[in-house]
C-alpha positions, 0 to 999 in steps of 0.5 A: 118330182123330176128325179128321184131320192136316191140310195135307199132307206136302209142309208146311214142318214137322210140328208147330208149337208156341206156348207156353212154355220154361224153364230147370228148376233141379232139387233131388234130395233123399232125402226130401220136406222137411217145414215148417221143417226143412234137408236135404242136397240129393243133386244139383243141376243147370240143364236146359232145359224148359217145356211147349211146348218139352219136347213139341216136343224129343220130336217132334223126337227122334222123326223129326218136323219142329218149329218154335217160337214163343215168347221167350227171356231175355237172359241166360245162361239164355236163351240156354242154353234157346235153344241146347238147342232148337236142338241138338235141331233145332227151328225157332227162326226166329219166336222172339225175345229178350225184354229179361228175365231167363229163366223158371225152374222150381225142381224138388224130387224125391225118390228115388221119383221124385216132383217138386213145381214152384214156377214164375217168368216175367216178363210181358214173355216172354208172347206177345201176339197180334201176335207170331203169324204166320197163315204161321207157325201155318199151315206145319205139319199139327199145331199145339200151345199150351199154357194160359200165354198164353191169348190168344196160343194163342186166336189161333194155334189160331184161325188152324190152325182156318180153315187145316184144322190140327188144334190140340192144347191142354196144359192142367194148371192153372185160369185167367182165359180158359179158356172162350175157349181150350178152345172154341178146340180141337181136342184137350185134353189135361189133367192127371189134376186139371185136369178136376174142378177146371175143372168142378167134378165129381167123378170123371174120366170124369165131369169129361172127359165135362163138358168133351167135351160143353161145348167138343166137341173131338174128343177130350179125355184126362188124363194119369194118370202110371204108369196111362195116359190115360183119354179121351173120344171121341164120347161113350165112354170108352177107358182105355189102359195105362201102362208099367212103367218105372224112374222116376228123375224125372216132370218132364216126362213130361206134356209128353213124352206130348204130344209123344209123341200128336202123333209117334204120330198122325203116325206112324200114317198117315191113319186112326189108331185113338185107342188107338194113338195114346195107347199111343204117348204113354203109351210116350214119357210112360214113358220119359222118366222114366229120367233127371233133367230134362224132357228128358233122358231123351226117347226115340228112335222105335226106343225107343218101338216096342221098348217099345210091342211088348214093354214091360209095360203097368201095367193 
């Protein structure tokens, strides 16, 4: 890895997260819906997720120690997203209720595994900068944000950044102050679609390479889903396979990468190579497609090295 963890292992928490939770109300179908039509859903049921949260289950599931920063809604959904990070064992002493109803993401997926996303949040339960805490951001060795509320994660990572804490930024979709975040950052990681569109190139490894070159973090990568990663390190490409697994359902599994980088970079000590840290992502990514929900089918760390040392790769 080009950088380093930082603090040490005698920190309150391994990683520390800022950014978002949902309640995700799943739709499975037999068929994507065409325009004007009506289908028979197959199932339907309310599971927690968000970016920021889902990737911190997956460290804590992992063996890591997490800890939350963000808001819940007031009612019965809020305080069911709350109650499945606590159950899960993430920190939720700098959190807070916000007098709102809880975000929700309304999720169709199809008997092939695909999903299509359609999103609601309320501004009242975005972070300001005032809500982050210098003594929060700074008591773990890796700090994660998501792109939600750019200005929150601008001041959080600023704060990791004169503490020596590496910064880790999910990033998937264009938006107002994006140039301030991802300068603000140590590692990108990005959908497989967020690097041309940003930049405006064509091609991946070129749009990656733009983005390396204009923000310098130490390492910047896409999610490419059964396929892998593909990321920039000083200045050269290094793809890394994918697992085969069966799919049953892909909400999430950019978010479990995440949390999966971050484990695996904690996991692998104190000079890690980048392609052991993103195959062990690229292994958490895989398996939390089992099941239904972004969640649900998050792995334990025997599962991930069973996977990691005898799984088949998909390139």
């Amino acid at each position: 890895m080009p950088i380093g963890l930082g603090g040490t292992a005698t920190a309150p928490f391994d990683v520390i997260g800022v950014g978002v939770n949902t309640v995700d109300l799943l739709a499975v179908v037999g068929d994507y819906p065409a325009p004007d039509s009506k289908h028979q859903l197959r199932s339907y049921t309310e599971l927690p997720g968000g970016e920021t949260a889902t990737a911190l289950t997956a460290c804590a599931r992992l063996g890591w120690r997490t800890r939350y920063v963000g808001r819940f809604g007031h009612d019965d959904r809020g305080r069911a997203a709350l109650a499945a990070l606590e159950c899960a064992g993430v920190d939720l002493s700098a959190c807070d209720i916000a007098p709102a109803a809880q975000p929700v993401s309304v999720i169709l997926v199809d008997t092939l595994g695909r999903r299509t996303v359609l999103w609601s949040r309320d501004s009242s339960l975005n972070l300001v900068t005032a809500n982050i805490a210098r003594e929060v951001v700074t008591s773990g060795r890796i700090l994660l944000v998501d792109a939600h509320q750019p200005d929150a994660a601008v001041h959080a990572a600023r704060y990791a950044r004169s503490a020596g804490i590496p910064s880790v930024l999910d990033i998937d979709a264009t938006g107002l102050g994006q140039d301030t975040l991802l300068g603000a950052i140590d590692i990108i990681v990005t959908s497989a679609t967020f690097p041309e569109a940003f930049t405006g190139k064509r091609g991946l490894g070129a749009a990656l390479s733009d983005l390396a070159r204009r923000f310098q973090p130490g390492l910047v990568c896409a999610t490419l889903g059964r396929q892998g990663s593909l990321a920039i390190v000083n200045g050269e490409e290094t793809r890394t396979a994918g697992f085969e697994v069966p799919v049953v359902d892909s909400t999430g599994a950019g978010d479990a990468f995440r949390g999966g980088f971050i484990a695996g970079w904690l996991a692998a000590g104190s000079t890690p190579s980048v392609d052991t840290v993103l195959t062990y992502a690229n292994a958490v990514g895989a398996l939390s497609c089992r099941r239904l929900g972004a969640r649900s089918g998050l792995p334990t760390r025997d599962e991930v090295e069973r996977l990691v040392s005898g799984g088949r790769r998909t390139m």
